[in-house]
Biopython code that builds the backbone (N, CA, C, O; Angstrom):
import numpy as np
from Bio.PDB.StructureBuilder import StructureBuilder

atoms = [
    (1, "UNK", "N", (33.438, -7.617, -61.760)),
    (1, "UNK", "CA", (33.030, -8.925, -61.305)),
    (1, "UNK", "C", (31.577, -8.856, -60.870)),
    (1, "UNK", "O", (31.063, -7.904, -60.282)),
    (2, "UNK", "N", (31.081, -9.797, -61.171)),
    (2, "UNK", "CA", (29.464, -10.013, -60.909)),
    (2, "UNK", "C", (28.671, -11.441, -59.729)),
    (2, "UNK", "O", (28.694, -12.624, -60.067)),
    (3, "UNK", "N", (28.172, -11.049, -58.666)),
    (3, "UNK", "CA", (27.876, -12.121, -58.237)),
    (3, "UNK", "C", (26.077, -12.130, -58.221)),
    (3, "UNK", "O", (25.404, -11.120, -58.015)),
    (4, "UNK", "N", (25.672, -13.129, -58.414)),
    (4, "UNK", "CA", (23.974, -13.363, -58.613)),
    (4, "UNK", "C", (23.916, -13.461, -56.648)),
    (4, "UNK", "O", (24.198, -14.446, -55.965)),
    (5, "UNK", "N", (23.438, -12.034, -56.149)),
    (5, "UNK", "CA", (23.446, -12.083, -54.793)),
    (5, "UNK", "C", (22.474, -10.859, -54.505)),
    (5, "UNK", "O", (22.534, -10.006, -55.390)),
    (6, "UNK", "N", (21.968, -10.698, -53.910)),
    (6, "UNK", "CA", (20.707, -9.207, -53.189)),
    (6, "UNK", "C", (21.837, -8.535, -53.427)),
    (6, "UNK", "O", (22.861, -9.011, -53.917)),
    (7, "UNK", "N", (21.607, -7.088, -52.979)),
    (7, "UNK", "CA", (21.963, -5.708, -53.243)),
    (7, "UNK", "C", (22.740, -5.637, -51.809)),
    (7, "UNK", "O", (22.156, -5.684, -50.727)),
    (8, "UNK", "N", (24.200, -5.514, -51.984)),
    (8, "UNK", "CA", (24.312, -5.208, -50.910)),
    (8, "UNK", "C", (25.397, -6.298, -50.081)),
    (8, "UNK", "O", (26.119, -6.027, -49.122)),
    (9, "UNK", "N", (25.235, -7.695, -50.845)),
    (9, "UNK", "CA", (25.784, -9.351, -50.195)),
    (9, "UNK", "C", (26.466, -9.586, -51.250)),
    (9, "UNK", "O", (26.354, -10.736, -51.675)),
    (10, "UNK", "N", (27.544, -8.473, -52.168)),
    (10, "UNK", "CA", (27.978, -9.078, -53.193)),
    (10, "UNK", "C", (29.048, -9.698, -53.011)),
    (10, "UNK", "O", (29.646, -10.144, -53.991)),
    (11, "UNK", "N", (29.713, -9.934, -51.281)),
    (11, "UNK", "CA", (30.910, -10.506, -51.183)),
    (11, "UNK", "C", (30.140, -11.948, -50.245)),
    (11, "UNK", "O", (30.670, -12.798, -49.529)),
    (12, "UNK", "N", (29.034, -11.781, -50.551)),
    (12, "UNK", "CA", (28.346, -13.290, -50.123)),
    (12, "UNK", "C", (27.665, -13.144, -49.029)),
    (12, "UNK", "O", (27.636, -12.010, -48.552)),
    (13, "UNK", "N", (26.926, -14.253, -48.327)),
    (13, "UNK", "CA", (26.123, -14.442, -47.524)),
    (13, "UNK", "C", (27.006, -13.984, -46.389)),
    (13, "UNK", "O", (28.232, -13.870, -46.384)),
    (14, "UNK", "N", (26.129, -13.742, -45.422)),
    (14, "UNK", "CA", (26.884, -13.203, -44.120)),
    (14, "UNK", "C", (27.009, -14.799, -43.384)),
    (14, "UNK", "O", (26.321, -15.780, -43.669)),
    (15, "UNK", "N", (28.169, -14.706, -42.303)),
    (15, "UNK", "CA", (28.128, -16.362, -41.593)),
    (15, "UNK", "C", (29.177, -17.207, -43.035)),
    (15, "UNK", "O", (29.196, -18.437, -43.041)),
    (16, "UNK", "N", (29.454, -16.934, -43.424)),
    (16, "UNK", "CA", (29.864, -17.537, -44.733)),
    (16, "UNK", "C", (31.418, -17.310, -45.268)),
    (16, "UNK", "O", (31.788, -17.109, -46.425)),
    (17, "UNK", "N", (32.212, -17.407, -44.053)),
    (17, "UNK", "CA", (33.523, -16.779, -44.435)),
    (17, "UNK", "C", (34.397, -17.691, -45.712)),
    (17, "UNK", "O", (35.458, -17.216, -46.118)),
    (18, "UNK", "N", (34.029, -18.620, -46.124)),
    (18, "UNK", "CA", (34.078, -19.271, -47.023)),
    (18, "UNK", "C", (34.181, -18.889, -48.463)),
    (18, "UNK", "O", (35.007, -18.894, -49.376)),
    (19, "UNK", "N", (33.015, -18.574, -48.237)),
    (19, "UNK", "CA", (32.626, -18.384, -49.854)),
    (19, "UNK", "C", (32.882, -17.115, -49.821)),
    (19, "UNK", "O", (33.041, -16.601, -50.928)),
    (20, "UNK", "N", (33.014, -16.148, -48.524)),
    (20, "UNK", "CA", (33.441, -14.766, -48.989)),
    (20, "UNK", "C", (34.795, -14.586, -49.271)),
    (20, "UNK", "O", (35.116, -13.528, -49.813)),
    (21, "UNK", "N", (35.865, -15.621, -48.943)),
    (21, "UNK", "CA", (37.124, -15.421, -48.800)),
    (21, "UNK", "C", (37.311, -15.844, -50.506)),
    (21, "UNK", "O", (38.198, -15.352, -51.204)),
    (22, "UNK", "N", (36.015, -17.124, -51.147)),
    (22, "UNK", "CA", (36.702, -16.972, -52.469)),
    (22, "UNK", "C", (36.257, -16.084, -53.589)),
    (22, "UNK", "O", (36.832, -16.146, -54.676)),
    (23, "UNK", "N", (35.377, -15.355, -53.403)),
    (23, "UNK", "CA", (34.622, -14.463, -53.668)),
    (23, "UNK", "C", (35.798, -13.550, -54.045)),
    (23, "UNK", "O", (36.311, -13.377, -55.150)),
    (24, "UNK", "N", (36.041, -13.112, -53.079)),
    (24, "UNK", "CA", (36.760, -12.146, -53.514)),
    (24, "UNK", "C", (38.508, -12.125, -53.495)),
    (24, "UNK", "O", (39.305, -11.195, -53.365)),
    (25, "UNK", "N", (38.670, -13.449, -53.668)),
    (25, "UNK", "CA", (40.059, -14.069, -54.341)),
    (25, "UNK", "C", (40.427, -14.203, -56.096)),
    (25, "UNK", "O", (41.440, -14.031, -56.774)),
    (26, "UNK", "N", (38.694, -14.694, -56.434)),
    (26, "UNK", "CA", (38.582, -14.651, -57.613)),
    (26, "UNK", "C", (38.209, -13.641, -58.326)),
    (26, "UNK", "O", (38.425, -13.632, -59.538)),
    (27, "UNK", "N", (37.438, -12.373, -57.544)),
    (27, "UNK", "CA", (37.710, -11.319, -57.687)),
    (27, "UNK", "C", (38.813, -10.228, -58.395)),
    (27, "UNK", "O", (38.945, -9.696, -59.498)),
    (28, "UNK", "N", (39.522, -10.222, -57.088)),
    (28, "UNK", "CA", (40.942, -9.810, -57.090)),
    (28, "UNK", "C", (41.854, -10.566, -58.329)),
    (28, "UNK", "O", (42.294, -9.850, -59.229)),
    (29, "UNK", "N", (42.068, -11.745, -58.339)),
    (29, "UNK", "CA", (42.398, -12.511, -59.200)),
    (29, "UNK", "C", (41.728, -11.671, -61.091)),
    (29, "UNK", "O", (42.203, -11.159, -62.105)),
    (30, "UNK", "N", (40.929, -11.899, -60.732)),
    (30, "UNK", "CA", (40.172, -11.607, -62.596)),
    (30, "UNK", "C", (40.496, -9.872, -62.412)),
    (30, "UNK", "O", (41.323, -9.517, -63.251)),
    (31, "UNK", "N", (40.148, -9.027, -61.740)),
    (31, "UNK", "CA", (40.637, -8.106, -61.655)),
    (31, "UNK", "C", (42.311, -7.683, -62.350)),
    (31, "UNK", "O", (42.626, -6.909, -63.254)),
    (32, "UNK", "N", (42.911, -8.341, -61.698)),
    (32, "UNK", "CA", (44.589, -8.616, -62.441)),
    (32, "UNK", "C", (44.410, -9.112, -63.966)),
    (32, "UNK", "O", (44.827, -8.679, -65.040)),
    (33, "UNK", "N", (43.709, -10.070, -63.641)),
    (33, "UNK", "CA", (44.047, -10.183, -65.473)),
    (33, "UNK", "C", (43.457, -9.970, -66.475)),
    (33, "UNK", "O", (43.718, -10.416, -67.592)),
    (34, "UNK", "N", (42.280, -9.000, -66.047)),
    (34, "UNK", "CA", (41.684, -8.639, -67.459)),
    (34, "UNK", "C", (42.413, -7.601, -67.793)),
    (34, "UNK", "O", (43.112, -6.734, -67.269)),
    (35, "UNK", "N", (41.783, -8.187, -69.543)),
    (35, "UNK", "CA", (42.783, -7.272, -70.075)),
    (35, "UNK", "C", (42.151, -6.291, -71.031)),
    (35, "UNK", "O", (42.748, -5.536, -71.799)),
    (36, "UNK", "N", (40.585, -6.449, -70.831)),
    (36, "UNK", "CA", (39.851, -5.062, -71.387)),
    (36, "UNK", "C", (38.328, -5.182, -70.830)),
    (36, "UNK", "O", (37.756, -6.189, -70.413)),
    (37, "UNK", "N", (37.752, -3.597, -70.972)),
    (37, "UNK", "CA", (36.638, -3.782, -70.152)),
    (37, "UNK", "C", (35.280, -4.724, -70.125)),
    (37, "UNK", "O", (34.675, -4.935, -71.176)),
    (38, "UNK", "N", (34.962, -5.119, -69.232)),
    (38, "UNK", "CA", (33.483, -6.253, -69.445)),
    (38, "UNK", "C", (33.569, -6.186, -67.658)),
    (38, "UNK", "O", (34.206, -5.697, -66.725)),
    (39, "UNK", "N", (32.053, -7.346, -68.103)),
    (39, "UNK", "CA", (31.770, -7.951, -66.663)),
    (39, "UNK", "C", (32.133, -9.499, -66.856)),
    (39, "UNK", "O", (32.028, -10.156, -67.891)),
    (40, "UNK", "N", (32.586, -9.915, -65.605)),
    (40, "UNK", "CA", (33.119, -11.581, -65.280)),
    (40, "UNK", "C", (31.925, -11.943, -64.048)),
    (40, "UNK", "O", (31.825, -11.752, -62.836)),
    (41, "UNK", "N", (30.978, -12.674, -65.294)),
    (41, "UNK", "CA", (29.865, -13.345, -64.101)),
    (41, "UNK", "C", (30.654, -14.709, -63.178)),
    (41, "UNK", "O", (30.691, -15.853, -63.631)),
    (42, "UNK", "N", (31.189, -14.351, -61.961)),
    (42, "UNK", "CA", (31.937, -15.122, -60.574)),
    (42, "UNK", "C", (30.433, -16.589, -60.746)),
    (42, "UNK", "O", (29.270, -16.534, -61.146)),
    (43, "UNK", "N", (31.238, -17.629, -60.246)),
    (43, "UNK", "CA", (29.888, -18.809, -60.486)),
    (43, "UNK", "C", (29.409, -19.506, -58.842)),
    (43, "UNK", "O", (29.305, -20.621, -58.330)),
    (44, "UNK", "N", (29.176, -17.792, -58.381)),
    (44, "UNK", "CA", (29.015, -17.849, -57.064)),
    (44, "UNK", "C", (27.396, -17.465, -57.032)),
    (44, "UNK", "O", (26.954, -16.709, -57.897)),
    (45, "UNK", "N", (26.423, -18.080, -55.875)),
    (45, "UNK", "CA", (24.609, -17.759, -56.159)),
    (45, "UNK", "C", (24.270, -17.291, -54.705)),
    (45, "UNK", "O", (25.192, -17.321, -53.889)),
    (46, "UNK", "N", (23.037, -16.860, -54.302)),
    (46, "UNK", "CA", (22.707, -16.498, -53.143)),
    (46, "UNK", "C", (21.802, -18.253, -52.840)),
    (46, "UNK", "O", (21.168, -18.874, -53.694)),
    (47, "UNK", "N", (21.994, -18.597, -51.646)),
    (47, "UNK", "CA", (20.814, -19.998, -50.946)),
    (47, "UNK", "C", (19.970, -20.123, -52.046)),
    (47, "UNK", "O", (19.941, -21.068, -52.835)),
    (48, "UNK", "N", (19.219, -19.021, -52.055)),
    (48, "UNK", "CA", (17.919, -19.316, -52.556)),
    (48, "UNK", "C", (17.450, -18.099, -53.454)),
    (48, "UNK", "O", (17.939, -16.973, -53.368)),
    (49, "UNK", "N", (16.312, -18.513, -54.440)),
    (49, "UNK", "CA", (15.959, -17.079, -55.007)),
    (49, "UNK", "C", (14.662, -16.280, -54.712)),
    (49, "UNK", "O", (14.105, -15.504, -55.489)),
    (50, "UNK", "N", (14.297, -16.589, -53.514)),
    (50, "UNK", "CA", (13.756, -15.538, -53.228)),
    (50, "UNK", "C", (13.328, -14.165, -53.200)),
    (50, "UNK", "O", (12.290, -13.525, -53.369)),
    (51, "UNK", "N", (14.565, -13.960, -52.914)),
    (51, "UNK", "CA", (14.878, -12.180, -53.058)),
    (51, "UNK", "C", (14.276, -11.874, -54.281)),
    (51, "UNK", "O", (13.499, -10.929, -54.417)),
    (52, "UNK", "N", (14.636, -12.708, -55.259)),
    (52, "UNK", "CA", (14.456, -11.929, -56.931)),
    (52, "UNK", "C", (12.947, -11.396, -56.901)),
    (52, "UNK", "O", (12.777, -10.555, -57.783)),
    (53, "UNK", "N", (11.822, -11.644, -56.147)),
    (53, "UNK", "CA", (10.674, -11.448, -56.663)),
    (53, "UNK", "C", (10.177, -9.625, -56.168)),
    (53, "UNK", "O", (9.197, -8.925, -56.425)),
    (54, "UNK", "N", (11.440, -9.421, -55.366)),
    (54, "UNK", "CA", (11.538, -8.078, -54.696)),
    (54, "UNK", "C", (12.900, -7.661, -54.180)),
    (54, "UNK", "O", (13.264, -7.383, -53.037)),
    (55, "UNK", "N", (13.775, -7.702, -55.719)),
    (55, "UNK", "CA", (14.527, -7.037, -55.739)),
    (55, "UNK", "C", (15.100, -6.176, -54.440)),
    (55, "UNK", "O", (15.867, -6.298, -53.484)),
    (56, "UNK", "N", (14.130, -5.147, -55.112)),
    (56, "UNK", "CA", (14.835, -3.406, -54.384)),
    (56, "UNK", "C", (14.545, -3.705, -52.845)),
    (56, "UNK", "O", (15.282, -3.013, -52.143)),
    (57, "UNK", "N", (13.584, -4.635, -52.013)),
    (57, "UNK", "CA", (12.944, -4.008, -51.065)),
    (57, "UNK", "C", (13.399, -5.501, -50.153)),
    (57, "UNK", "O", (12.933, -5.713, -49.033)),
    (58, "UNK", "N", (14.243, -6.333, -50.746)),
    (58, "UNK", "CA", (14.536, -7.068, -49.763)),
    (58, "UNK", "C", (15.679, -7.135, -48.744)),
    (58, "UNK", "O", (16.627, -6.404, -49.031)),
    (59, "UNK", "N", (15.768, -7.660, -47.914)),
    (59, "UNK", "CA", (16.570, -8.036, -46.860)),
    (59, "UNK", "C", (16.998, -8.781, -46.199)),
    (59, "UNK", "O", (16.318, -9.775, -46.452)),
    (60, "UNK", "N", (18.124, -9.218, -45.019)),
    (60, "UNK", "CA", (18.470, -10.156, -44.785)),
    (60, "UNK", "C", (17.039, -10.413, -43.412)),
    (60, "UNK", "O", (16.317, -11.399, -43.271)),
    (61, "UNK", "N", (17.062, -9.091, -42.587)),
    (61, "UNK", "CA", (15.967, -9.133, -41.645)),
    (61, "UNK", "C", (14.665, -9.768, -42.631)),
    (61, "UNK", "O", (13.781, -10.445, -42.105)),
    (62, "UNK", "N", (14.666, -9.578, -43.556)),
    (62, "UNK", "CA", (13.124, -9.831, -44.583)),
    (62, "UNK", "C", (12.791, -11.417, -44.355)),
    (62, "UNK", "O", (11.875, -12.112, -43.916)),
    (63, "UNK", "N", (14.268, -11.584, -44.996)),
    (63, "UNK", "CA", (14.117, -13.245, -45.197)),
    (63, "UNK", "C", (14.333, -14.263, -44.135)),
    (63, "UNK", "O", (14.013, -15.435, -44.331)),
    (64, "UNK", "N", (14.995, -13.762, -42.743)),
    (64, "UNK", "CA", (14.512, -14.571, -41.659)),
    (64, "UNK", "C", (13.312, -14.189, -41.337)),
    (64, "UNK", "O", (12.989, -14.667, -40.250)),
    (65, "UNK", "N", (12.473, -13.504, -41.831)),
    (65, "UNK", "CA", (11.214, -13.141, -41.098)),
    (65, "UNK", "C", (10.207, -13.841, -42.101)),
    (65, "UNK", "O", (9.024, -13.507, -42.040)),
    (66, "UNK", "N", (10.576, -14.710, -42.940)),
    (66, "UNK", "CA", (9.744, -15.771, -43.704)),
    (66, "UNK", "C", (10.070, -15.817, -45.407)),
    (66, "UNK", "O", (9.540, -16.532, -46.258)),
    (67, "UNK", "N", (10.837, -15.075, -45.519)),
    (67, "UNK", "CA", (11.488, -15.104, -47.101)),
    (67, "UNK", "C", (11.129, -14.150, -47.983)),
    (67, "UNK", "O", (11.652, -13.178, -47.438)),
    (68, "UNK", "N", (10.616, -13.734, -48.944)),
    (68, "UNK", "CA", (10.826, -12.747, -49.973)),
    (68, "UNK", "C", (9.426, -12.162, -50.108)),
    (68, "UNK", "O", (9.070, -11.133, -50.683)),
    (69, "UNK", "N", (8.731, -13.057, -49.446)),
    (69, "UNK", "CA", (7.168, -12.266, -49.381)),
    (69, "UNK", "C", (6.967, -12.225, -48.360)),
    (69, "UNK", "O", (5.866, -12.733, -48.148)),
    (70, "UNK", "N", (7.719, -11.666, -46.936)),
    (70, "UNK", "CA", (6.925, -11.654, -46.169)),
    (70, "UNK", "C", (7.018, -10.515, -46.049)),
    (70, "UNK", "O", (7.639, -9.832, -46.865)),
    (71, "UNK", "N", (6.337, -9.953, -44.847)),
    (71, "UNK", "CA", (5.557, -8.597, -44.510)),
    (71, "UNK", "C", (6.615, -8.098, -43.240)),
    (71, "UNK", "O", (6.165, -7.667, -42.179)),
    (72, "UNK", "N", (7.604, -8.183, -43.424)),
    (72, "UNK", "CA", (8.767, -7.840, -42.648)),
    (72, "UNK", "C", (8.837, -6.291, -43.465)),
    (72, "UNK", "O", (8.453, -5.327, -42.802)),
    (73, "UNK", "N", (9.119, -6.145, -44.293)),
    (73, "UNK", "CA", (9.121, -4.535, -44.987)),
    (73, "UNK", "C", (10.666, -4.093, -44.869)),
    (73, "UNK", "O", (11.568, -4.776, -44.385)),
    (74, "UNK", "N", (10.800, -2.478, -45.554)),
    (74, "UNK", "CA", (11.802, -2.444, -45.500)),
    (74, "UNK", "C", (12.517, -1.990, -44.616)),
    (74, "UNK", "O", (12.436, -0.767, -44.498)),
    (75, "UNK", "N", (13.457, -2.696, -43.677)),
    (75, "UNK", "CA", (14.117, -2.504, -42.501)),
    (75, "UNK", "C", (15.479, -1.240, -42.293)),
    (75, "UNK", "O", (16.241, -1.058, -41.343)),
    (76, "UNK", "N", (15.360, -0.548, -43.587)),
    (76, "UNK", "CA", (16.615, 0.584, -43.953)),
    (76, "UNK", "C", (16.116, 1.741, -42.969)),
    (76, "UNK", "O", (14.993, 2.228, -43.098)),
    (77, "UNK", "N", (17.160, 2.224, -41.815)),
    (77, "UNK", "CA", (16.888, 3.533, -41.765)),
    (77, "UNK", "C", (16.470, 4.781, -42.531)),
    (77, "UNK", "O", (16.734, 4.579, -43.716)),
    (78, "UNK", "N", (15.955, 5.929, -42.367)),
    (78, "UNK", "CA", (15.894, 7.204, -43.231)),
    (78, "UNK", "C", (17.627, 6.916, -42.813)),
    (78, "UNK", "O", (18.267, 6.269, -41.984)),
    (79, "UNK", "N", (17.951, 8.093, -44.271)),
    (79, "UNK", "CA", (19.157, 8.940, -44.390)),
    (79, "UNK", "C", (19.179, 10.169, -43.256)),
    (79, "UNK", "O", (18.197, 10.895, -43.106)),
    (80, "UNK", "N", (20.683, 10.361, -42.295)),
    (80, "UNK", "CA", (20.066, 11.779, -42.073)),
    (80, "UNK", "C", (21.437, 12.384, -42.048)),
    (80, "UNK", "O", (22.520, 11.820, -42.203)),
    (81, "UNK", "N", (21.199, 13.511, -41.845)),
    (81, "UNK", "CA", (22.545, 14.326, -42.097)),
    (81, "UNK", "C", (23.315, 14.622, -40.901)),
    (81, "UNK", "O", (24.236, 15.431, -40.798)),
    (82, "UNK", "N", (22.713, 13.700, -39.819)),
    (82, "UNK", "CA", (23.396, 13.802, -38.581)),
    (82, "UNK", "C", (24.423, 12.473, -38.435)),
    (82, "UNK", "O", (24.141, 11.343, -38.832)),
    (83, "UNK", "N", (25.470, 12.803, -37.884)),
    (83, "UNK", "CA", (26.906, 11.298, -37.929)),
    (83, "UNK", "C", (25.778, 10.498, -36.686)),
    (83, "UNK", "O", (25.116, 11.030, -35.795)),
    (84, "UNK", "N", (25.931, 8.767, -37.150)),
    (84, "UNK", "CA", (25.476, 7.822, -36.364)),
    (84, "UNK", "C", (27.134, 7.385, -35.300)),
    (84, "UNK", "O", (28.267, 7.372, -35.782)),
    (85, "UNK", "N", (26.859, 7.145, -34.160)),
    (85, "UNK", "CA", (28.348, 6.666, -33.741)),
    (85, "UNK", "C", (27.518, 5.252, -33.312)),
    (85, "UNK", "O", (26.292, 5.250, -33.202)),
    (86, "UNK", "N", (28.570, 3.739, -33.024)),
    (86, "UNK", "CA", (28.297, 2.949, -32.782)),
    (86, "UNK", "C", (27.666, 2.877, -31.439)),
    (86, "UNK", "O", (26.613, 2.312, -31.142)),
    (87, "UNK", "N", (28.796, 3.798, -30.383)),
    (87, "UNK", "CA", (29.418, 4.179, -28.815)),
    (87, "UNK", "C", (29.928, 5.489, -28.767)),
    (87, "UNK", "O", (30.256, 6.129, -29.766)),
    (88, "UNK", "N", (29.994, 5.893, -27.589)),
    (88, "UNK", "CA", (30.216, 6.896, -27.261)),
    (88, "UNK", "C", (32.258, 7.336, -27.408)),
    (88, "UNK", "O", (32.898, 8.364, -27.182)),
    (89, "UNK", "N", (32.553, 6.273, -27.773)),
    (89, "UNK", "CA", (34.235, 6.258, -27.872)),
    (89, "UNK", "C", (34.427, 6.686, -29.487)),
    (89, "UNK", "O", (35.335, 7.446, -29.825)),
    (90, "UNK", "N", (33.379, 6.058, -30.538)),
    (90, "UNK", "CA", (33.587, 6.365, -31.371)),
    (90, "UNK", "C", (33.190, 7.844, -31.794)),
    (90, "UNK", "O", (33.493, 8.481, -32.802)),
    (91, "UNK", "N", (32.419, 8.178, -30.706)),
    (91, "UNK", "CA", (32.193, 10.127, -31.299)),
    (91, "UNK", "C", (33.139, 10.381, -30.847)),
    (91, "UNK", "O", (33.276, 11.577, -31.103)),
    (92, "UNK", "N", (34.091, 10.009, -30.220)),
    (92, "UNK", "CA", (34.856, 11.170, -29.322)),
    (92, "UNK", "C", (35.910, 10.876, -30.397)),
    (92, "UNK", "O", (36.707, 11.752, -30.735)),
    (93, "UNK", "N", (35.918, 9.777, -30.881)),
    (93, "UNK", "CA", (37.405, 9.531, -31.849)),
    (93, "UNK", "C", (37.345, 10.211, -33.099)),
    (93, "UNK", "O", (38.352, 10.522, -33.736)),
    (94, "UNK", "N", (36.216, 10.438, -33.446)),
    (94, "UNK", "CA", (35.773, 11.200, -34.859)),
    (94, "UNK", "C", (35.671, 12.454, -34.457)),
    (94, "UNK", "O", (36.196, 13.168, -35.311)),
    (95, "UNK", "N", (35.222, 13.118, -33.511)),
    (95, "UNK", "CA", (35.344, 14.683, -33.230)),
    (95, "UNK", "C", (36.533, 15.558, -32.803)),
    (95, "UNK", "O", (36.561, 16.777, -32.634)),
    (96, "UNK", "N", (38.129, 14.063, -32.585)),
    (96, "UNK", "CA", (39.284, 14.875, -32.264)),
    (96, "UNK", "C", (40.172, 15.053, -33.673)),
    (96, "UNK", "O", (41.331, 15.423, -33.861)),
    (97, "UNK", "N", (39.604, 14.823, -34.155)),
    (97, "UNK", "CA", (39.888, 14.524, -35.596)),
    (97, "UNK", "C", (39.499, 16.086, -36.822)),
    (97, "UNK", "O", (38.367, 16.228, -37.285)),
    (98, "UNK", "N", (40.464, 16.913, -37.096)),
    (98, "UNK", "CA", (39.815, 17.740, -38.071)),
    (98, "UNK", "C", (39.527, 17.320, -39.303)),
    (98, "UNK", "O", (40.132, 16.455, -39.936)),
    (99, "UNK", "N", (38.219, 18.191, -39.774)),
    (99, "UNK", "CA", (37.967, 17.505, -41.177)),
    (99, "UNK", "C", (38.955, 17.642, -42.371)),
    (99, "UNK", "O", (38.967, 16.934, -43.378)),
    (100, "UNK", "N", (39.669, 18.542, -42.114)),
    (100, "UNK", "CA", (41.101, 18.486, -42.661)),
    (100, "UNK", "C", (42.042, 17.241, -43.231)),
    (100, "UNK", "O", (42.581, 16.895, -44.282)),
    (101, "UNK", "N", (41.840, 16.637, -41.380)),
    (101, "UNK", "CA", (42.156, 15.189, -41.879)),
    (101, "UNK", "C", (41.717, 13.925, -41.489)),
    (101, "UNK", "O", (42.229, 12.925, -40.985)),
    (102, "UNK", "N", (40.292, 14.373, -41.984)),
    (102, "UNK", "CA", (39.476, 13.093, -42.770)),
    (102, "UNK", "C", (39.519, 12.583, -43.807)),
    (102, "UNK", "O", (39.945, 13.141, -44.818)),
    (103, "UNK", "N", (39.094, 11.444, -43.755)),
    (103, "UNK", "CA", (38.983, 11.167, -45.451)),
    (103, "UNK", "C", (37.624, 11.421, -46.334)),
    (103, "UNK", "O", (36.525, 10.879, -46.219)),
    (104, "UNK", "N", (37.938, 12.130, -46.985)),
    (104, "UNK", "CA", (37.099, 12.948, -47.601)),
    (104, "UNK", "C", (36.041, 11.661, -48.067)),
    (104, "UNK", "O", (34.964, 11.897, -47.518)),
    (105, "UNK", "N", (35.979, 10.810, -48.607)),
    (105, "UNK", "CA", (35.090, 9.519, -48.703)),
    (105, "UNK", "C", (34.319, 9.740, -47.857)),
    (105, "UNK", "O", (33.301, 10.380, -48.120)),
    (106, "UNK", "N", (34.594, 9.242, -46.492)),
    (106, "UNK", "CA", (33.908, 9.470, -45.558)),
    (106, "UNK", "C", (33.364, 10.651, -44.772)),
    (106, "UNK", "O", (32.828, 10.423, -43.687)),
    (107, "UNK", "N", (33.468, 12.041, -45.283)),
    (107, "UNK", "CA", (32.880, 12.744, -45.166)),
    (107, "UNK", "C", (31.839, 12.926, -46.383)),
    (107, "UNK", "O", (30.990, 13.812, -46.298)),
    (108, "UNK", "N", (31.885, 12.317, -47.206)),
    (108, "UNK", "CA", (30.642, 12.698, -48.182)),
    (108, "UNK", "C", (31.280, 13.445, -49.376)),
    (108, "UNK", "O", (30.770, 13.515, -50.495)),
    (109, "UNK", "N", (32.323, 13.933, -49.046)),
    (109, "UNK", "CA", (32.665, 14.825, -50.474)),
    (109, "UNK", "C", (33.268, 14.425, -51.564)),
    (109, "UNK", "O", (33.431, 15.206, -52.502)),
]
sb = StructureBuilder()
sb.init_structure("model")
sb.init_model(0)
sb.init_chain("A")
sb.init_seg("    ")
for serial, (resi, resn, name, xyz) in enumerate(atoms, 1):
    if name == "N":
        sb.init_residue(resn, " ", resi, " ")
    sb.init_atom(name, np.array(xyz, "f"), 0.0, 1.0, " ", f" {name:<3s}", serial, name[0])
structure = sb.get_structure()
């Protein structure tokens, strides 16, 4: 399934429980019934097209900060190889936990 949306908003605009709930009804839905491989362009769009003029480097911070050209930049952390916790409850819930039985997804492997 295909939605014309930034990188990242393919189940729709955020604030938008709407269009995300049919998003991915029709999703799920075409999912079931295809019956060989392709893409199903969904006739779902982002507000505006902004984004398109910078692809790779846009954002939602970008575009409240004046839209697709502005000088907001890119707001992505570095990668690091250290675990982010939200709170301090969530390290403690992930460190009683052996990697044994994690889910390997979420460890990276």
């Amino acid at each position: 399934m295909f939605v014309d949306a930034p990188l990242g908003h393919t189940a729709g605009p955020p604030n938008d429980p709407e269009m995300q709930r049919q998003i991915l009804t029709e999703a799920l839905v075409g999912a079931v019934e295809m019956t060989a491989p392709g893409v199903i362009r969904l006739p779902y769009r982002w507000h505006n097209d902004g984004w398109r003029s910078d692809a790779l480097g846009w954002s939602r911070k970008r575009e409240s900060a004046g839209g697709a050209k502005s000088l907001a930049g890119d707001t992505r952390q570095d990668r690091s190889e250290e675990p982010k916790y939200q709170n301090e409850a969530d390290r403690q819930a992930a460190q009683a936990i052996s990697n044994d039985d994690q889910c390997l997804t979420c460890l990276g492997l």
